[in-house]
C-alpha positions as CSV (number, residue, x, y, z in Angstrom):
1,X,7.3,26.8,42.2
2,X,3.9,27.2,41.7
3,X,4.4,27.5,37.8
4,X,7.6,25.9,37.2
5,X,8.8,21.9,38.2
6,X,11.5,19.8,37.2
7,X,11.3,16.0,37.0
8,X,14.2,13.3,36.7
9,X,13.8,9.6,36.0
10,X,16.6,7.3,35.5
11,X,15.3,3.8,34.1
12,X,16.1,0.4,33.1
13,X,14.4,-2.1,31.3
14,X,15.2,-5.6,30.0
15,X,13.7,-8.1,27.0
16,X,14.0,-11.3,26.5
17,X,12.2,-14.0,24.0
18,X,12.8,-11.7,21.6
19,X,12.3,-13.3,18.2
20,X,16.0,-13.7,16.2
21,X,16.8,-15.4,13.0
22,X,18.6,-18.6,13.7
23,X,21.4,-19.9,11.0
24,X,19.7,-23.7,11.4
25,X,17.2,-23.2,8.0
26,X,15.2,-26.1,10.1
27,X,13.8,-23.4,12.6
28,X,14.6,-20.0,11.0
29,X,13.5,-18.4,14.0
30,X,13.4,-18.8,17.3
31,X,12.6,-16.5,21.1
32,X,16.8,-16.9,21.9
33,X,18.0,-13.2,21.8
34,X,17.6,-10.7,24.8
35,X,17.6,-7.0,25.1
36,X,17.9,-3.7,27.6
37,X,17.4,-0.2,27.5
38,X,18.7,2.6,29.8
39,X,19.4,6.3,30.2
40,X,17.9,8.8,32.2
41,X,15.7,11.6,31.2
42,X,14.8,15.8,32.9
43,X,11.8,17.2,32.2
44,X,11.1,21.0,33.1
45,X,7.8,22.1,32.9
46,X,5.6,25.6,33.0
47,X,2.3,25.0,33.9
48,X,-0.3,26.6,32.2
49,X,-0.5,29.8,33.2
50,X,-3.2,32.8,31.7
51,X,-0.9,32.9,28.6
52,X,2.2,30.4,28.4
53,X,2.2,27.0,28.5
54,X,5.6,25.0,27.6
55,X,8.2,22.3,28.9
56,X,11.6,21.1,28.1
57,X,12.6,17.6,27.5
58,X,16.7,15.7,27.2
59,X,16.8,12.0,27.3
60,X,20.3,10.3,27.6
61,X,19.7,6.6,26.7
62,X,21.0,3.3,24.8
63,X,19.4,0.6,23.6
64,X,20.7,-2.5,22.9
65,X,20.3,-6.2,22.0
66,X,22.0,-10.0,21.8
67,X,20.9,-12.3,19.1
68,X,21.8,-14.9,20.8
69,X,23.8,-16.4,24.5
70,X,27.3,-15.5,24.0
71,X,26.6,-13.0,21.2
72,X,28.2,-9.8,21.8
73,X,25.7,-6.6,22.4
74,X,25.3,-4.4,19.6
75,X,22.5,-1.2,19.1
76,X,18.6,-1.6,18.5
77,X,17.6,-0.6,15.1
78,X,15.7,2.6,16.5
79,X,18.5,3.3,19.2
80,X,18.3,7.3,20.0
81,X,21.1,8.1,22.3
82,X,20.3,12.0,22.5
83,X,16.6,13.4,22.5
84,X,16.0,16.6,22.9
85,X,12.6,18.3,22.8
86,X,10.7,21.9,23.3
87,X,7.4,22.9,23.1
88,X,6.0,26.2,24.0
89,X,2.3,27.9,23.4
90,X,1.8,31.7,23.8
91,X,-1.9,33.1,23.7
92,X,-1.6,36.5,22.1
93,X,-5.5,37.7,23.0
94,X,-8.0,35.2,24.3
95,X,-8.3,34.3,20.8
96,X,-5.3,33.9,19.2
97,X,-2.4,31.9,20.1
98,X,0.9,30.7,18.3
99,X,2.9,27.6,19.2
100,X,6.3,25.9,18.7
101,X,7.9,22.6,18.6
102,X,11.6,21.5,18.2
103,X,13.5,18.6,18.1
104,X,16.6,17.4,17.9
105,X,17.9,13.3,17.6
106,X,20.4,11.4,17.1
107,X,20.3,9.8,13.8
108,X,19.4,6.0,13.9
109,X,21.8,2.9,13.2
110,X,22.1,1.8,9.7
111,X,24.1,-1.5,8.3
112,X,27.1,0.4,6.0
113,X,27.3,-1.4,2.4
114,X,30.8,-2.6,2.2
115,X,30.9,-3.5,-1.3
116,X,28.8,-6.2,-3.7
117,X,29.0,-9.5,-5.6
118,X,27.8,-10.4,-9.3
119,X,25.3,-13.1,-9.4
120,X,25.9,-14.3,-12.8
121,X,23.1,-16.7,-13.4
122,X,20.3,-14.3,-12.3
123,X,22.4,-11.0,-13.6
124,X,22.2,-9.0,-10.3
125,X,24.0,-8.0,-7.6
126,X,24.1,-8.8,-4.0
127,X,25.3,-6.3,-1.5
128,X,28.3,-7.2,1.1
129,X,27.3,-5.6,4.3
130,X,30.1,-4.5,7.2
131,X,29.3,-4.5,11.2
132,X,25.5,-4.6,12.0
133,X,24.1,-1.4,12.9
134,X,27.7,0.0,13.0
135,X,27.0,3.5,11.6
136,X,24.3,5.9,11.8
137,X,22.1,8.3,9.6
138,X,22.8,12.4,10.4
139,X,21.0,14.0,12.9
140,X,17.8,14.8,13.0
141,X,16.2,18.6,14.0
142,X,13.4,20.2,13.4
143,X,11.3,23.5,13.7
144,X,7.3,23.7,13.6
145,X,5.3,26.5,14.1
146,X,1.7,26.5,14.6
147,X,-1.0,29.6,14.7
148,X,-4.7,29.3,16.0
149,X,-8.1,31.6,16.1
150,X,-10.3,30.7,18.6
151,X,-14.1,31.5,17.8
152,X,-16.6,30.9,20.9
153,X,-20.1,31.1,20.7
154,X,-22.7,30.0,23.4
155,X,-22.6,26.4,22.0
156,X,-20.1,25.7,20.3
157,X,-16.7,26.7,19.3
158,X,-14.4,26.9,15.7
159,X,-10.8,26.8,15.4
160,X,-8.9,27.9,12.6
161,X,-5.1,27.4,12.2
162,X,-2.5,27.2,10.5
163,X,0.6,25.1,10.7
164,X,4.2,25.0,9.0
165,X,6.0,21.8,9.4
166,X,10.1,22.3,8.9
167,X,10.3,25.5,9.2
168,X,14.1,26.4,8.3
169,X,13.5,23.4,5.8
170,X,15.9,21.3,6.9
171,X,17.3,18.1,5.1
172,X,16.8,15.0,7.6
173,X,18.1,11.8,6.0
174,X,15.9,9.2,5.9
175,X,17.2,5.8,3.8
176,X,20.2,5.7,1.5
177,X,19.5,4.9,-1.9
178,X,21.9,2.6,-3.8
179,X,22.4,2.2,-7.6
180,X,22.1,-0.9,-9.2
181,X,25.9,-2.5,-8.4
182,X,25.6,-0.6,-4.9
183,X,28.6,1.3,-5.8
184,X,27.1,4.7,-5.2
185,X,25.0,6.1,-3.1
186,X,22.7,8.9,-2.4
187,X,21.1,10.2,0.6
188,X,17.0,10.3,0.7
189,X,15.5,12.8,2.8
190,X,12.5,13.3,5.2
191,X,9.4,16.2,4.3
192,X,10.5,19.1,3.1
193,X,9.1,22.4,4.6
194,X,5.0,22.2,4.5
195,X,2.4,24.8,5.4
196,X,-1.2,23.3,6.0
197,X,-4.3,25.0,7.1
198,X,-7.4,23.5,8.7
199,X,-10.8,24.2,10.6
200,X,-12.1,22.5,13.7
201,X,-15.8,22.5,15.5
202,X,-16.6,21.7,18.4
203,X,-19.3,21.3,20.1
């Protein structure tokens, strides 16, 4: 329509000389693993219109790599198999307007810590680690809002908003902590809600 459109791409993409570590402590690395990525992806957008402008984004997709011929596949370390995204601005009067933005993605891959082993003569322990990549961090979603005042004069114009990252304050893991003998754990987490403030020119 003249304000609305949908869009679908389905895609495929392959790497190879990708750089591995390789067990001979001779070479230590070498270009012998390969890779792919794939998934498809709709887009629905509004057009800008006299006060709305938004779209609507879902991505399906895996991504994957081989250290090696004969290797088996496993995931990417920043593999997303769901992402979902929404962003929508509404101008109130010609000079104010508020916005919005959420997400929502699959948590990434992680190596699970099995268990560890004492090293006596340096008095530390060494973590055991189980499949690579073989569980994943909680999803992530999020909620930002964002407000703007739009000043125009003949030359120039100022822009005053304000914006609040996270804002149902939701916990999104980030990296698991582990105590010294890596028999607990505990869970660190992304930014917190934040409100920030801020003035533009220009000119």
């Amino acid at each position: 329509t003249a304000l609305l459109k949908v869009d679908l791409n389905v895609f495929y993409k392959s790497f190879d000389n990708l750089v591995r570590r390789n067990p001979d402590p001779e070479i230590r690395f070498d270009n012998e693993a390969t890779g792919r990525a794939y998934g498809a992806e709709i887009l629905l957008e509004h057009a800008p219109s006299k006060r709305f402008f938004g779209w609507l984004a879902y991505t399906l997709q895996r991504s994957e790599r081989r250290d090696g011929p004969g290797e088996p596949w496993r995931l990417f370390d920043v593999d997303q198999t769901h992402n979902l995204i929404g962003v929508g601005t509404y101008r109130l009067t010609p000079e104010w307007s508020i916005g919005a933005r959420w997400r929502y993605v699959t948590g990434t891959p992680r190596t699970p810590v099995i268990g560890a082993v004492y090293g006596a003569d340096i008095d530390q322990y060494y973590p055991l680690y189980g499949e690579l990549n073989s569980a994943r961090n909680t999803d992530f979603h999020q909620l930002d809002l964002r407000m703007d005042w739009d000043f125009v004069y003949t030359l120039w114009r100022l822009t005053v908003y304000v914006d609040v990252r996270n804002v149902y304050n939701r916990a999104n893991a980030s990296n698991l902590r582990y105590s010294y003998d890596f028999s607990q754990s505990e869970q660190g987490f992304e930014i917190p809600i934040f409100p920030s403030f801020g003035v533009r020119g220009e000119f």
